[in-house]
C-alpha positions in Angstrom: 75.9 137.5 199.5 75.9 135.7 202.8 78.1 137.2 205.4 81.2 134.8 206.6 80.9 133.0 210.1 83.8 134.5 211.9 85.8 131.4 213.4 86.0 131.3 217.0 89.1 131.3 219.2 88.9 128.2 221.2 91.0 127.7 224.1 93.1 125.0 225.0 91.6 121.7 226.5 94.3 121.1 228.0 96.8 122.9 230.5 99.8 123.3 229.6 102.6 122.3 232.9 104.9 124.0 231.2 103.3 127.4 230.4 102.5 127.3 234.4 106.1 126.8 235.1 106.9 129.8 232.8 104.0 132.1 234.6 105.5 131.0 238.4 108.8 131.9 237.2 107.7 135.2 236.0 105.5 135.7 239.1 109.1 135.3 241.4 110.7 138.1 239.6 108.4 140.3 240.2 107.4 139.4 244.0 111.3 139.4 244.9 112.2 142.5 243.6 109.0 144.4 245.0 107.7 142.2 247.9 111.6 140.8 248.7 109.8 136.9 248.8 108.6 134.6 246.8 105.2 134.0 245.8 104.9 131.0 248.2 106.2 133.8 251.4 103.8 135.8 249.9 100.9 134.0 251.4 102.5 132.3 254.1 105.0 135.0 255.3 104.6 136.1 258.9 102.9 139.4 259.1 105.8 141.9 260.7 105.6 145.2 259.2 105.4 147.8 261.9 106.4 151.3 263.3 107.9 152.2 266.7 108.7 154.9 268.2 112.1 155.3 269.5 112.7 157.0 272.7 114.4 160.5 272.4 112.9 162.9 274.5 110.0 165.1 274.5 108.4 165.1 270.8 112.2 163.9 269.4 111.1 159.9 268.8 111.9 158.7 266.0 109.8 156.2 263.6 111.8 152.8 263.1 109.8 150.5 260.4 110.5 147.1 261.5 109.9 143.8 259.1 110.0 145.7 255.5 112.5 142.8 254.0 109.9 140.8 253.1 106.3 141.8 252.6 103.3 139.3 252.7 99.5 139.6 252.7 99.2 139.5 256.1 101.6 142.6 256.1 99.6 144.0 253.5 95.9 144.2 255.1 97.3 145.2 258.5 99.4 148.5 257.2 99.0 149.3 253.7 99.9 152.3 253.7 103.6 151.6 254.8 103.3 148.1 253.1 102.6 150.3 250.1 105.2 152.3 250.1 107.5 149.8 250.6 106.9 148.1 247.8 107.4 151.2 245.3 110.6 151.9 247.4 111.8 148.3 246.3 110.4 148.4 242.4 112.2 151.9 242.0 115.4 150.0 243.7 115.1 146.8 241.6 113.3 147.9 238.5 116.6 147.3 236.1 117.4 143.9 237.8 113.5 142.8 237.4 113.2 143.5 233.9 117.0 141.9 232.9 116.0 139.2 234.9 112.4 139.2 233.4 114.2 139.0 229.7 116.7 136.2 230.3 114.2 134.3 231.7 111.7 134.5 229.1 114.1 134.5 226.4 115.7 131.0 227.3 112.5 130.2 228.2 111.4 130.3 224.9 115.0 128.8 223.4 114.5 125.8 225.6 110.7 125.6 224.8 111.9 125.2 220.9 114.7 123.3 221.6 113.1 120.6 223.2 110.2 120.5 220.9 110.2 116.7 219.7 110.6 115.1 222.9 107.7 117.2 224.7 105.6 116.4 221.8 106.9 112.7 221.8 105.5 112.3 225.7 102.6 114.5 225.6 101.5 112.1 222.8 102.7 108.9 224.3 101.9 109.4 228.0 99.4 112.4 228.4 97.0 112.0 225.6 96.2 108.2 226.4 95.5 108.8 230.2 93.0 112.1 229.1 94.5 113.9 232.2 93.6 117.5 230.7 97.3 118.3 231.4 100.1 118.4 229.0 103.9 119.6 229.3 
């Protein structure tokens, strides 16, 4: 007997505008609560993050970080190490807010998705599929 051709997951043709929506929200939670910005500040955000030295004597300075509120890249590739633990001070801060955040969003998310069914359907196949963009909502 002939083995079966396994049938091949094929992805999408075409991208879906509102399943990017949905990752871009996701991707906001979690840069706010562990970088303090949006994913937008995270590449364009001024690079800030520093130490000093405060004046206090002989061997009594203290170290100030400066421009920890809101990470970016630039941040990032200049001083990892604090930029690094930075970020795990704000996830252990904002870990419960993240993931209620996370769960509302996704769950009306999905509720909205299903809700508004019909008339997605009805313009992805009266507007999208005739102009063969390769997007759909």
């Amino acid at each position: 007997m002939a083995k079966r051709k396994k049938s091949r997951r094929r992805s999408p043709k075409t991208t879906s505008l509102y399943d990017v929506a949905v990752a871009y929200g996701n991707m906001t939670i979690l840069t706010e609560g562990a970088l303090g910005t949006s994913p937008w500040g995270l590449v364009t955000g001024a690079t800030d993050l520093k130490t000093t030295t405060t004046a206090g004597g002989v061997g009594r300075g203290d170290m100030v970080i400066s421009g920890q509120g809101a990470l970016s890249l630039g941040d990032i590739v200049t001083e990892p190490g604090l930029a690094f633990s930075q970020i795990q001070q704000n996830i252990s801060d904002n870990w419960l807010p993240m993931g209620i955040a996370a769960i509302t969003f996704n769950a009306g998310a999905r509720l909205f998705k299903r809700t508004m069914r019909q008339p997605i359907n009805t313009v992805n196949r009266v507007i999208f599929k005739p102009l063969r963009l390769g997007v759909r909502i």
